[in-house]
GUVO-358352 format. One record per residue (C-alpha): residue in one letter; residue number from 1; x, y, z. Coordinates in nm, 4 decimals. Layout:
<pavexs>
A,NUM,X,Y,Z .
...
</pavexs>
This chain:
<pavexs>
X,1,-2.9575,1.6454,-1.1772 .
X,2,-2.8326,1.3973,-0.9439 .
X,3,-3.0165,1.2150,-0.7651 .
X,4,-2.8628,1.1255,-0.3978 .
X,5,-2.9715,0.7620,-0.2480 .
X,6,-2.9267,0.7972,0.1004 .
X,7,-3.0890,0.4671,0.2677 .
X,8,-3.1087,0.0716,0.1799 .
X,9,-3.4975,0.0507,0.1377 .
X,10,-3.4891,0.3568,-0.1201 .
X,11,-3.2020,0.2183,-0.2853 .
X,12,-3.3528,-0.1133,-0.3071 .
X,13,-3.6590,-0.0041,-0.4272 .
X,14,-3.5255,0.1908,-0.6910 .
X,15,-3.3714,-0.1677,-0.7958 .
X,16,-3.6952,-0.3753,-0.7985 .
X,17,-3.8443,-0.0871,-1.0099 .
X,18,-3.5649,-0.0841,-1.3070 .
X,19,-3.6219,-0.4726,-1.2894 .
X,20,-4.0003,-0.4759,-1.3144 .
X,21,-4.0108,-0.2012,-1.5770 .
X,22,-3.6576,-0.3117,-1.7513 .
X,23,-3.5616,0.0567,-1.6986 .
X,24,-3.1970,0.2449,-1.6957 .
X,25,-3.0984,0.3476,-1.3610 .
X,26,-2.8978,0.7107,-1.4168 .
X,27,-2.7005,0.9851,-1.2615 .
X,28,-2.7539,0.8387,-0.8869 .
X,29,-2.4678,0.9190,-0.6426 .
X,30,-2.5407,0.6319,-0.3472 .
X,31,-2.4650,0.7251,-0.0374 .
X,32,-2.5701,0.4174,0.1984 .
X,33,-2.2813,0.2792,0.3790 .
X,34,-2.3865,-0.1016,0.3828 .
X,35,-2.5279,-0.2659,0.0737 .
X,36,-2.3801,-0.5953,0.1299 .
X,37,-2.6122,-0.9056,0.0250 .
X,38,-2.7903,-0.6752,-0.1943 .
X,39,-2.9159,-0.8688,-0.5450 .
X,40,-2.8671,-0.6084,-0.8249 .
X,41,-2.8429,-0.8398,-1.0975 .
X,42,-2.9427,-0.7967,-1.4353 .
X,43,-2.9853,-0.4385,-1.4438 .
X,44,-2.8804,-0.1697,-1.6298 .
X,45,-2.7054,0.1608,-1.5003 .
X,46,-2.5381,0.5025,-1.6437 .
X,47,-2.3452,0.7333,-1.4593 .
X,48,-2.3555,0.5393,-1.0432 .
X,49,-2.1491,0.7112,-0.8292 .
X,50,-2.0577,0.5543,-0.4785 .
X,51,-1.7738,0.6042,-0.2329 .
X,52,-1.6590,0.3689,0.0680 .
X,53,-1.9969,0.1462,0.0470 .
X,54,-2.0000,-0.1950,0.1168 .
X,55,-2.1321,-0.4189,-0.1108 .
X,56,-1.9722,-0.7414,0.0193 .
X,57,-2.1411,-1.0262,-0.1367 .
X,58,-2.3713,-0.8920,-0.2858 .
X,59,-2.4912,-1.0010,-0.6580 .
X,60,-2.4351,-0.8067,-0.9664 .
X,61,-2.4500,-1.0863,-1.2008 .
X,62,-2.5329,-1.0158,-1.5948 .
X,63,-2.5399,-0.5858,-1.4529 .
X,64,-2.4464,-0.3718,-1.7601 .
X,65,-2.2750,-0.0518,-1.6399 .
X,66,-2.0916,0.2826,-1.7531 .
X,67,-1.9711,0.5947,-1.6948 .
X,68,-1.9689,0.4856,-1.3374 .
X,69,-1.7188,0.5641,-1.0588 .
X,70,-1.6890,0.3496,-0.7369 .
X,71,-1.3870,0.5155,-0.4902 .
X,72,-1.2627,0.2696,-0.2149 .
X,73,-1.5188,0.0320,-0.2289 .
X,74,-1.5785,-0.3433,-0.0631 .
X,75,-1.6614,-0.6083,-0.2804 .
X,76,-1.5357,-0.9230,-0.1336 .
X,77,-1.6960,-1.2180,-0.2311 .
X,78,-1.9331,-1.0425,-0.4853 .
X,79,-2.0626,-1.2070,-0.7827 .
X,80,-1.9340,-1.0265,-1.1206 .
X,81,-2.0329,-1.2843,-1.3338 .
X,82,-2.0990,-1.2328,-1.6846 .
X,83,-2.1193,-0.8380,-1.5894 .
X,84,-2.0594,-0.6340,-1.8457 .
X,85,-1.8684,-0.3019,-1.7823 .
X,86,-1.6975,-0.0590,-1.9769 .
X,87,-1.5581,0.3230,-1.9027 .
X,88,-1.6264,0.3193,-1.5204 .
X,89,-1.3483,0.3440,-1.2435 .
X,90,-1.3356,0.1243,-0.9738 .
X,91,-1.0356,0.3071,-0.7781 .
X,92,-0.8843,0.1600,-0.4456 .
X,93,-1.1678,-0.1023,-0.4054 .
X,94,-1.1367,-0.4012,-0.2523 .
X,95,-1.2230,-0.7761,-0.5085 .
X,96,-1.0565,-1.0017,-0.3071 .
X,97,-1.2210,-1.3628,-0.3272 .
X,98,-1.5022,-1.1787,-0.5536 .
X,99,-1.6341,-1.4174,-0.8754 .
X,100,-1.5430,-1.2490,-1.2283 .
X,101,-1.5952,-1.5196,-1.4441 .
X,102,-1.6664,-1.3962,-1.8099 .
X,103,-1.6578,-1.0409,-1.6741 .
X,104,-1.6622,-0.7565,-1.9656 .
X,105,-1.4283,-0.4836,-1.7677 .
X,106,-1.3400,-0.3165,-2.0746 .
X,107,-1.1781,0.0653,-2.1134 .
X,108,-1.2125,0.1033,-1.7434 .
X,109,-0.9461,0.1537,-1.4376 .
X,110,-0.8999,-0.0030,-1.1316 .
X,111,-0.5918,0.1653,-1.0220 .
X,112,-0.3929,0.0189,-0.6720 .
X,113,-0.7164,-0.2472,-0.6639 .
X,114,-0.6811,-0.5375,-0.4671 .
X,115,-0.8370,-0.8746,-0.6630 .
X,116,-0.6501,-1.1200,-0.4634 .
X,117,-0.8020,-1.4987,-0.4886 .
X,118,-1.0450,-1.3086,-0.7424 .
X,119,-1.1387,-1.5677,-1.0281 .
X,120,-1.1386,-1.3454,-1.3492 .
X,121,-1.1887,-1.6609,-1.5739 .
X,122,-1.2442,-1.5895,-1.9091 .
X,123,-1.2880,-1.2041,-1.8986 .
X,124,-1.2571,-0.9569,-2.1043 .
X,125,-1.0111,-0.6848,-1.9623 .
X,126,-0.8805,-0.5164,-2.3202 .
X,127,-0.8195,-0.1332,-2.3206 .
X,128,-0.8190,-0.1398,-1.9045 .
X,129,-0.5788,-0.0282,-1.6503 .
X,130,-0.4914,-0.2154,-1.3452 .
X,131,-0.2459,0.0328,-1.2080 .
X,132,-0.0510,-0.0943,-0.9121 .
X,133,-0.3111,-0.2859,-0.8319 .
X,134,-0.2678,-0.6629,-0.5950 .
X,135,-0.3843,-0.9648,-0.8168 .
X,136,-0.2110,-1.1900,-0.5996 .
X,137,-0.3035,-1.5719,-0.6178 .
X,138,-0.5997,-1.4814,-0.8688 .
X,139,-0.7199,-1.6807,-1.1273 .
X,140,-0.6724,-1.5396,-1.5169 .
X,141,-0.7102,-1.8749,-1.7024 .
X,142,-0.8470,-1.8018,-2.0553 .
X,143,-0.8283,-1.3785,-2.0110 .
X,144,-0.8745,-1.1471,-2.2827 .
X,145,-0.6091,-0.8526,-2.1766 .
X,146,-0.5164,-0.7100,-2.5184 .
X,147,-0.3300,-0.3412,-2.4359 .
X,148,-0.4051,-0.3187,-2.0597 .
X,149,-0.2115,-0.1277,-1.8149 .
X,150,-0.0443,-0.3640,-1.5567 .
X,151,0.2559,-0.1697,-1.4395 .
X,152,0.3277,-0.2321,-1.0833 .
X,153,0.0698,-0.5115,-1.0892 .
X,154,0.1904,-0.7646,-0.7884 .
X,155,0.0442,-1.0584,-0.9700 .
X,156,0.2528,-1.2993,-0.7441 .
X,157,0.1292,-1.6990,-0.7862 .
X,158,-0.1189,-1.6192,-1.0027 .
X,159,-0.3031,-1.8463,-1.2882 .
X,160,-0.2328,-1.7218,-1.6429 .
X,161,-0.2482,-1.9882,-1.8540 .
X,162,-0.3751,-1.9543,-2.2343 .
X,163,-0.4152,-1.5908,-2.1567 .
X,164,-0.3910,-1.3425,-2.4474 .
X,165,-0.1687,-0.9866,-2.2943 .
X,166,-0.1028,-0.9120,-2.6426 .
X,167,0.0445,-0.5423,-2.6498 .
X,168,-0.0206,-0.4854,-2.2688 .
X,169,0.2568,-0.3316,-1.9925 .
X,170,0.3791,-0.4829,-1.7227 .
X,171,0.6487,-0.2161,-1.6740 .
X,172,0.7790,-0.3017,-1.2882 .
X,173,0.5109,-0.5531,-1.2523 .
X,174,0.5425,-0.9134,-1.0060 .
X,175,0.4612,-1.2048,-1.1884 .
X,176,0.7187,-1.4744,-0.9678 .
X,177,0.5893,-1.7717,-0.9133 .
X,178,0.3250,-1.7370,-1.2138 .
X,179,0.1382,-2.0596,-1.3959 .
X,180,0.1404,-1.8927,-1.7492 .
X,181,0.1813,-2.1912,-1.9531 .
X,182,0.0745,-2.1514,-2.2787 .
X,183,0.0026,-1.7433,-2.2154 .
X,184,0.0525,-1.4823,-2.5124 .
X,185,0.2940,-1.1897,-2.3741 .
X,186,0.3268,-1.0819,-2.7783 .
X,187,0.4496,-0.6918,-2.8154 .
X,188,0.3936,-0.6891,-2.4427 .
X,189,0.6202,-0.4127,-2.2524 .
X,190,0.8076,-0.6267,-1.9608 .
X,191,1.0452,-0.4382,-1.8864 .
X,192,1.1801,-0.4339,-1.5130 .
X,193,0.9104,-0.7586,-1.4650 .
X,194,0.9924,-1.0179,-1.2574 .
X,195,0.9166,-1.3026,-1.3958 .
X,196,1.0972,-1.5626,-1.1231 .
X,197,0.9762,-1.9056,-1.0156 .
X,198,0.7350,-1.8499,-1.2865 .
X,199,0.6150,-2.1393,-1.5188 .
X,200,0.6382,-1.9934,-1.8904 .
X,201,0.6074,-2.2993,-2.0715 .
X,202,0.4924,-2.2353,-2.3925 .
X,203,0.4477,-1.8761,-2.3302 .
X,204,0.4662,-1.6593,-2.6265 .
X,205,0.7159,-1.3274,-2.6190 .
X,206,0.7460,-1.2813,-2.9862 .
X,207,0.8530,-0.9151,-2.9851 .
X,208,0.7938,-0.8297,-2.5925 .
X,209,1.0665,-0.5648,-2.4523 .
X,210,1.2294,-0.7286,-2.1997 .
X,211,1.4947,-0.5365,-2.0595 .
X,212,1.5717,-0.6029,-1.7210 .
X,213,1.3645,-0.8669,-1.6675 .
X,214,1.4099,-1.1345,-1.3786 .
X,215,1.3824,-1.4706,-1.4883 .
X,216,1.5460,-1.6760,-1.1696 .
X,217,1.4750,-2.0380,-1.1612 .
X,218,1.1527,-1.9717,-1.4130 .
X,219,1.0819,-2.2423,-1.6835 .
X,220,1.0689,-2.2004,-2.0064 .
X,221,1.0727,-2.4736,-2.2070 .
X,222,0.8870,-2.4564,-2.5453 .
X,223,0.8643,-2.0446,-2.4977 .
X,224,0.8863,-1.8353,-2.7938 .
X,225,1.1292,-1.5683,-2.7769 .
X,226,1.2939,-1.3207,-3.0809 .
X,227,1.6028,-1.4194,-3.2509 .
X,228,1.9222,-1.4273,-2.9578 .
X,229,1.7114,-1.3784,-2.6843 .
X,230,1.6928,-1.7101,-2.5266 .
X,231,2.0347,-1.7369,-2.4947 .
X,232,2.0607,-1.4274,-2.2922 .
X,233,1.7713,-1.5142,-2.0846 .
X,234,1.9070,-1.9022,-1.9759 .
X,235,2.2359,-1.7261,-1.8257 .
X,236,2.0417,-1.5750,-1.5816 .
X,237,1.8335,-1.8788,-1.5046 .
</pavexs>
């Protein structure tokens, strides 16, 4: 059965507990409208369940999570670090300026999300799906994002570089005005992307689909495109 948390001294308690007694935290539906500042680091949690809460700053470094659902959510300036996540949903919440270094988000969705200034450094995002969601100005510099779902992603002035979206979409996606030097787009689905002002230096395409993609005033010098594509792409420079 579920158990519903409905205040911030249960909830917190029930924190210091699984942390004293290195216990799993399950089935819990949490129902406390302000957890911001909370410290829930380092602990380890099936089947969490919260809805419009704020957890603004609060701390969930080296947390191991699944099967967990958070709807319309605040974490702004959290601390995802080294987190390690996979099969939950994290629906219409709110990442902006939140720390993701080495985050483990694997086989999970954060459909129409909004990570904007978010630092996802080095994470791990493979078998995901970003749907729609606002990346805008975030940092991806080293990301693991093999067959994720970034259609509609608005991923304007972004940091990409020596990322690996091998096999991931980005059907209808924003990525003008992009730093993805060096960045692996291999067997990735672009088409409809818009790819202008972006800096693709060294960016690899090697079988992308790229139909109808925008490449105004984007450079790319050194990138790696199939046989008689380049040519097609530098007339619409």
């Amino acid at each position: 059965m579920t158990k519903v948390i409905n205040n911030r001294k249960e909830f917190n308690t029930i924190i210091d507990q699984a942390k004293i007694n290195d216990e799993l935290i399950d089935n819990i539906s949490i129902q406390v409208a302000d957890l911001s500042l909370c410290d829930l680091s380092y602990i380890t949690a099936d089947r969490l369940f919260a809805e419009n809460i704020n957890f603004k700053g609060s701390i969930f470094t080296g947390i191991s999570l699944r099967d967990c659902s958070f709807l319309s959510c605040d974490f702004i300036s959290a601390n995802f670090e080294n987190v390690d996540l996979a099969d939950c949903v994290y629906s219409e919440c709110i990442f902006m300026k939140a720390n993701m270094n080495k985050m483990g988000f694997k086989i999970s969705t954060a459909i129409e999300a909004n990570f904007t200034e978010a630092d996802l450094s080095s994470a791990d995002l493979s078998g995901s799906t970003l749907l729609r969601s606002n990346l805008r100005s975030s940092i991806l510099i080293n990301v693991t994002a093999v067959e994720v779902n970034f259609d509609e992603v608005n991923m304007d002035s972004a940091t990409l570089t020596e990322s690996n979206f091998q096999g991931s979409s980005f059907i209808k996606a924003k990525l003008n005005n992009v730093n993805a030097q060096k960045t692996n787009f291999t067997e990735a689905d672009c088409r409809d992307c818009d790819f202008s002002n972006a800096d693709l230096r060294g960016a690899n395409f090697t079988n992308a689909n790229l139909q109808n993609t925008t490449w105004k005033d984007a450079q790319i010098e050194g990138a790696i495109f199939d046989e008689g594509i380049l040519p097609m792409i530098e007339k619409h420079l």
